[in-house]
Every structure is written in structure tokens, then in C-alpha cells.
C-alpha positions as CSV (number, residue, x, y, z in Angstrom):
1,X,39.4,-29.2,101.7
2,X,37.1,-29.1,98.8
3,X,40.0,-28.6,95.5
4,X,38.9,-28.3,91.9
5,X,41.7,-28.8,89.9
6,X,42.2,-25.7,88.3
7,X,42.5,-23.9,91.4
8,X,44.9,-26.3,93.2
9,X,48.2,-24.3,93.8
10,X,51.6,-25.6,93.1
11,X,53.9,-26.8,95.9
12,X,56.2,-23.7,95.2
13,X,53.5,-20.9,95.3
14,X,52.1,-22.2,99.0
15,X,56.0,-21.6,100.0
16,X,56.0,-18.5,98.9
17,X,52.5,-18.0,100.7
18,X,53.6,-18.9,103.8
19,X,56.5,-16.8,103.7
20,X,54.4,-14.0,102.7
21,X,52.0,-14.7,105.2
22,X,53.7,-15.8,108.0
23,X,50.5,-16.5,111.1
24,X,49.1,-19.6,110.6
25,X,46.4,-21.0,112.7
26,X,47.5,-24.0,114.4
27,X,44.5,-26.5,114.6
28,X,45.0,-29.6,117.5
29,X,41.6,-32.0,118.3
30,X,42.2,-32.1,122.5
31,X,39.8,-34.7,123.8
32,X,36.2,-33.9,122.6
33,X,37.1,-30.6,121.0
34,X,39.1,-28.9,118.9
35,X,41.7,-26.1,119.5
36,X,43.6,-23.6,117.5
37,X,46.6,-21.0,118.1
38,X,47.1,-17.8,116.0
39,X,51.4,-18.4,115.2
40,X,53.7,-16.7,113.4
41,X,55.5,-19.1,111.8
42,X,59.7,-19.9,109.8
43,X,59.3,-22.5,106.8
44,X,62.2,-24.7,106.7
45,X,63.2,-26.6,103.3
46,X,65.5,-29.6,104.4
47,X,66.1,-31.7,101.4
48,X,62.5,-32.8,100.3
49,X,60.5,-31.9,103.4
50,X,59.4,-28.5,104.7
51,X,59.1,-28.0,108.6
52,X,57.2,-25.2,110.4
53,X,59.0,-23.4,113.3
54,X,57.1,-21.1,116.0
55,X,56.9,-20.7,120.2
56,X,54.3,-20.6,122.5
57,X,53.9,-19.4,125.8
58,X,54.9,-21.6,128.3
59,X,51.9,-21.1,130.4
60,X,49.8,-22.1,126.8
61,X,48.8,-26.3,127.4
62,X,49.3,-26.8,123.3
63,X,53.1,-28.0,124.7
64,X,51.9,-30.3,127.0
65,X,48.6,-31.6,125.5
66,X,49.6,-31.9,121.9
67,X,53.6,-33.4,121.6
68,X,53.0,-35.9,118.8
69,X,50.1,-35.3,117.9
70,X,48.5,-34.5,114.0
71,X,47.6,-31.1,113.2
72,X,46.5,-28.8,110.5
73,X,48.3,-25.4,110.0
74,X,46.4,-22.9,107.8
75,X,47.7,-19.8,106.0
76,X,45.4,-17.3,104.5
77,X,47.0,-15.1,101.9
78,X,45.0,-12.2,99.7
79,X,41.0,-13.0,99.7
80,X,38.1,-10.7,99.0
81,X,34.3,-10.2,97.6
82,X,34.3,-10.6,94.2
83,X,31.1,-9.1,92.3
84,X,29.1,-10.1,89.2
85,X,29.3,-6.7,88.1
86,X,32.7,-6.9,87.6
87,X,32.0,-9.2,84.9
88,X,31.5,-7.5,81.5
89,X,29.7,-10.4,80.2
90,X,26.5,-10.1,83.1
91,X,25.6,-7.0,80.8
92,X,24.9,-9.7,78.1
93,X,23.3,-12.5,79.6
94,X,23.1,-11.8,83.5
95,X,24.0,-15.6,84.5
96,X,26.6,-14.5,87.2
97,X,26.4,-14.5,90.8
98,X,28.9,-13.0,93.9
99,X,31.8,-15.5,95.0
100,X,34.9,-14.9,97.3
101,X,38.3,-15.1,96.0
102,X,40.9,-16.4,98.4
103,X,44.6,-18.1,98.5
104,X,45.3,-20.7,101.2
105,X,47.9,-23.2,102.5
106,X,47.1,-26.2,104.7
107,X,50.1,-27.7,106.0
108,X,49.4,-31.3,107.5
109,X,52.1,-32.8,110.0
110,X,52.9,-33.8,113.5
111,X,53.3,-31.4,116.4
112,X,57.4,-31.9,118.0
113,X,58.1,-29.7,120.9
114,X,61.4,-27.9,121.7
115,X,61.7,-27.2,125.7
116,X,65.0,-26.5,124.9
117,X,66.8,-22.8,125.5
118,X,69.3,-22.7,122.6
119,X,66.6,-24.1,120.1
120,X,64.1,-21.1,120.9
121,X,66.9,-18.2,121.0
122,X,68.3,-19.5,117.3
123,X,64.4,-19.2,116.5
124,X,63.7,-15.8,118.2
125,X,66.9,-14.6,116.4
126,X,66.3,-15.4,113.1
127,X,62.3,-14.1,113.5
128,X,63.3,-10.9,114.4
129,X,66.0,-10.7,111.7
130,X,63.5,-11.5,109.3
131,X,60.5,-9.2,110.3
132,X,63.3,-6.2,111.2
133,X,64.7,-6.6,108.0
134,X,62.8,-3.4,106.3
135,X,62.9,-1.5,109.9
136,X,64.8,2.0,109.4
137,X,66.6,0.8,112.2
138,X,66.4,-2.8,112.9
139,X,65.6,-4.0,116.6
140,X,67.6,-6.7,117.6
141,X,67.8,-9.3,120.4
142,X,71.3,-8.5,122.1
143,X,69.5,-4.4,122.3
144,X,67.3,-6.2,125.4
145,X,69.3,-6.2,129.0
146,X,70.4,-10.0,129.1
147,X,68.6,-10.4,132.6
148,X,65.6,-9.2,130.9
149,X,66.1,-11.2,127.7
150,X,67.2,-14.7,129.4
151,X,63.3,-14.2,131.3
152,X,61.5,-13.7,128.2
153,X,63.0,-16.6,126.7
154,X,62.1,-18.8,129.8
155,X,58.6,-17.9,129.4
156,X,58.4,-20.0,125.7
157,X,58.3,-23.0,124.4
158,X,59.9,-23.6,120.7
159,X,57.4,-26.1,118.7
160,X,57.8,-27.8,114.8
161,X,55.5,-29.1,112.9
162,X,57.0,-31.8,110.1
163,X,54.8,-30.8,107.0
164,X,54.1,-34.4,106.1
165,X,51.0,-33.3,103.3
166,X,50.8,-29.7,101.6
167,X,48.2,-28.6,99.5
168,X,46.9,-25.3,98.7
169,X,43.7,-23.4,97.3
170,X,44.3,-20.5,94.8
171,X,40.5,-19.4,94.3
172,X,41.4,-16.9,91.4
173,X,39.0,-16.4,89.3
174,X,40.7,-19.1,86.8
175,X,37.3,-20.6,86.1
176,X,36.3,-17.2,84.0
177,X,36.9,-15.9,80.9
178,X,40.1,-13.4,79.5
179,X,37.4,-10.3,79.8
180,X,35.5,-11.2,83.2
181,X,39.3,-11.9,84.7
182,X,40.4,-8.3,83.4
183,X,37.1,-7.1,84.7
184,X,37.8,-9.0,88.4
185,X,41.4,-7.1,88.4
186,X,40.1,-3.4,87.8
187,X,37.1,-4.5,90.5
188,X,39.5,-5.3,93.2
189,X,41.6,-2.5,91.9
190,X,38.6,0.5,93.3
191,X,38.2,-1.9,96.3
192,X,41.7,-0.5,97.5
193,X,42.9,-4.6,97.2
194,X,45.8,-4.5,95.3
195,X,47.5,-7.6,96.6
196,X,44.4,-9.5,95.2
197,X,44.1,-7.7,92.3
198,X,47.8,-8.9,91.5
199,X,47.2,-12.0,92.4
200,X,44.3,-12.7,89.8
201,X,46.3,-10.9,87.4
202,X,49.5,-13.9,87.4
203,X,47.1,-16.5,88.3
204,X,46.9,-18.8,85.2
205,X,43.8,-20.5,83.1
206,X,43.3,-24.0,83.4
């Protein structure tokens, strides 16, 4: 990934990213090609290093194909069209052009799989806990007939990824000045993009 320094995100914020932004593409070179699976994905901090936690279908050859092998996991976080009208100073001197703000994680690591029944229902459980959290009435896994719910979890796979290189991409508009940032923020604002908009706003000047 091409990273300028002053947009290079800070181990912390690509956490939070992640956790924000939970589907990551899962990128795995299989013979003469390469592959990729759409996953939503649990960070796990264990002392120094961060592991990613997801399933698969078991019918889905990642499982069998990739055990061991590198990948590349990517997170996208708030991105959109940013325009040079948006900048007050093009009304002076008109030396601005479009770009495309954006926030992403790459997490780099090797693929471990989990065939393994208890491993997958801990996961399950603590994915739908998680995303049921802000349900007015939360689903949860014991709601399922147990017949049902023991065939579902026979169809997965459970899969980690040891994150052994993170680096991130905070494309924020940090390379303009206090007045074109302010004019990015109200931009974005009448673009109905507020999570963008916000994000410009705490991003910080190199």
C-alpha cells in the first residue's frame, strides 16, 4: 500500500476501525490466481498481538486450500468524493483538483483453521452478542431449536488469522489547510456523509 506519512493511522485507530467495521475482505493467492471472501470478523488483543476470528461455510474451499497460508485482510471504514469546490481557497487561485477520501486497515497474517465444534459455537455466541447488542430485543443462540442449531453449526468452519503486520491508511484531508479542511467537513456534511465528515473533523495535521 502506497502510505505518506501524514496519513498513516496509528495502531489504535485501525482497532477501533475494525471494530467499527467489522467485514473484511479476506485475500488468499490459490495457485495462479487470487481469491477473496467478504467476512465479518472479532479482533482479539492477546498481550501484544491482535488475531482475527470469523467462519466459513463448510462447503467454501478457503478451509481446505488456504490452512497456513499468508493473507491480507482489508477493512474499509468511512470514504467518499471529495470536491475542489469544497475548498475556499480554489476561489483564489483555482490550483485544486477532485480526490477520494478513505480509512483503511490491512491486516497481514497467516490463515489457522478451526474444524472444531466448541471453537465455532464460543465464536457464533459472542458475534451475535455483539451485533444484538442495540436490538430492542436481542436474538440469541439458545432461541434456535437445538436440532436446528447443532445443523447450522455443522455447516461452518471457524478460521483465525494471526495479524502478524498492521498498517492503516487515514486519507483525511490532513494534507490541506485549517480553511479547505473546514470547507471538506461542511462538503461531506450536504453529501448526507456524516461519518466522514466526522472523521476529517478529529483527524489531525501532520
Amino acid at each position: 500500500m502506497y502510505l505518506p506519512p501524514h496519513f498513516a493511522a496509528e495502531r489504535a485507530s485501525l482497532i477501533t476501525l475494525i471494530q467499527t467495521h467489522p467485514l473484511g475482505a479476506l485475500i488468499r493467492r490459490h495457485e495462479d490466481t487470487l481469491d477473496a471472501d467478504h467476512l465479518p470478523f472479532l479482533i482479539e488483543e492477546r498481550g501484544d498481538t491482535l488475531h482475527l476470528l470469523a467462519h466459513v461455510a463448510r462447503a467454501n474451499l478457503l478451509w481446505q486450500q488456504a490452512d497456513g497460508s499468508p493473507v491480507l485482510v482489508i477493512f474499509r471504514g468511512a470514504e467518499g468524493y471529495v470536491s475542489p469546490n469544497w475548498y475556499p481557497g480554489k476561489a483564489e487561485h483555482h490550483r485544486a483538483v477532485p480526490t477520494w477520501n478513505y480509512a483503511v486497515a490491512h491486516a497481514h497474517g497467516r490463515l489457522r483453521v478451526h474444524d472444531d465444534a466448541r471453537f465455532v459455537q464460543r465464536l457464533l455466541a459472542r458475534l451475535t452478542r455483539e451485533h444484538e447488542a442495540a436490538m430492542p430485543r436481542p436474538w440469541r443462540m439458545g432461541d434456535a431449536p437445538r436440532d436446528y442449531l447443532a445443523q447450522m453449526l455443522a455447516a461452518v468452519v471457524g478460521i483465525e488469522v494471526e495479524v502478524e503486520r498492521l498498517e492503516g491508511k487515514f486519507k483525511l484531508s490532513q494534507n490541506r489547510d485549517t480553511a479547505d479542511r473546514a470547507g471538506v467537513v461542511t462538503g461531506l456534511a450536504t453529501q448526507n456523509n456524516a461519518a466522514l465528515a466526522q472523521a476529517v473533523a478529529a483527524s489531525k495535521k501532520p
